[in-house]
N, C-alpha and C positions, 0 to 999 in steps of 0.2 A: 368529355372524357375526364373522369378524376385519378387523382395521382394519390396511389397510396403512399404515406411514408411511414414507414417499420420504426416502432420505437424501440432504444434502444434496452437492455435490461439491467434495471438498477444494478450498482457497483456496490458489494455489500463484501461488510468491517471483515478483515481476515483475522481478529480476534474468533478463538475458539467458541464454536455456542452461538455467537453473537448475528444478527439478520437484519442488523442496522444499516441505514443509507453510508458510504464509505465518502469521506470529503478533506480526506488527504494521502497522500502517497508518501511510504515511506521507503526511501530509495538505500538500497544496502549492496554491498558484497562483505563474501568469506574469502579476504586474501589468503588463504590458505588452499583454497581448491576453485578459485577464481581468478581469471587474467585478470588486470586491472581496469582496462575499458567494457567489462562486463559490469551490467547490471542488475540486481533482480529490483521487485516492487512487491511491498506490503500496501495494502490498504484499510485507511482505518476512518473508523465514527471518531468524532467528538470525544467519546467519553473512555475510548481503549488508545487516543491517540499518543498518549503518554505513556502508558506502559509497555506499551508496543516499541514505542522511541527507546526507553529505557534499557530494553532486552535487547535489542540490536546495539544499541551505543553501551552497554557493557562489557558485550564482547568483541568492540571496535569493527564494527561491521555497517554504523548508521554512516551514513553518508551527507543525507540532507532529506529534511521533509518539504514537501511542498501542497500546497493547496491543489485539491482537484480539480 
């Protein structure tokens, strides 16, 4: 008997447009319409990972990034 295993479906950049493999999590909230132990998550490529960072830590909403 063989054992099927289901791959999973690549995690792709949450930059606009973009359909790139996603290899880091950008962790934020909006203290403004967010409890504080709440969290959402951006994903991003390589090449949106900074801008992405930029635009949430502008409006004091980045939290931290981490590697996927």
């Amino acid at each position: 008997m063989s054992e099927q295993v289901e791959q999973a479906e690549p995690v792709v950049c949450s930059a606009k447009g973009c359909r790139a493999a996603a290899l880091y999590a950008l962790i934020w909230n909006n203290p403004r319409i967010h409890p504080p132990e709440r969290e959402k998550t951006w994903v991003a490529c390589e090449e949106h990972r900074q801008s992405l960072a930029d635009f949430l830590d502008a409006r004091g909403f980045l939290r931290r990034v981490e590697r996927l």
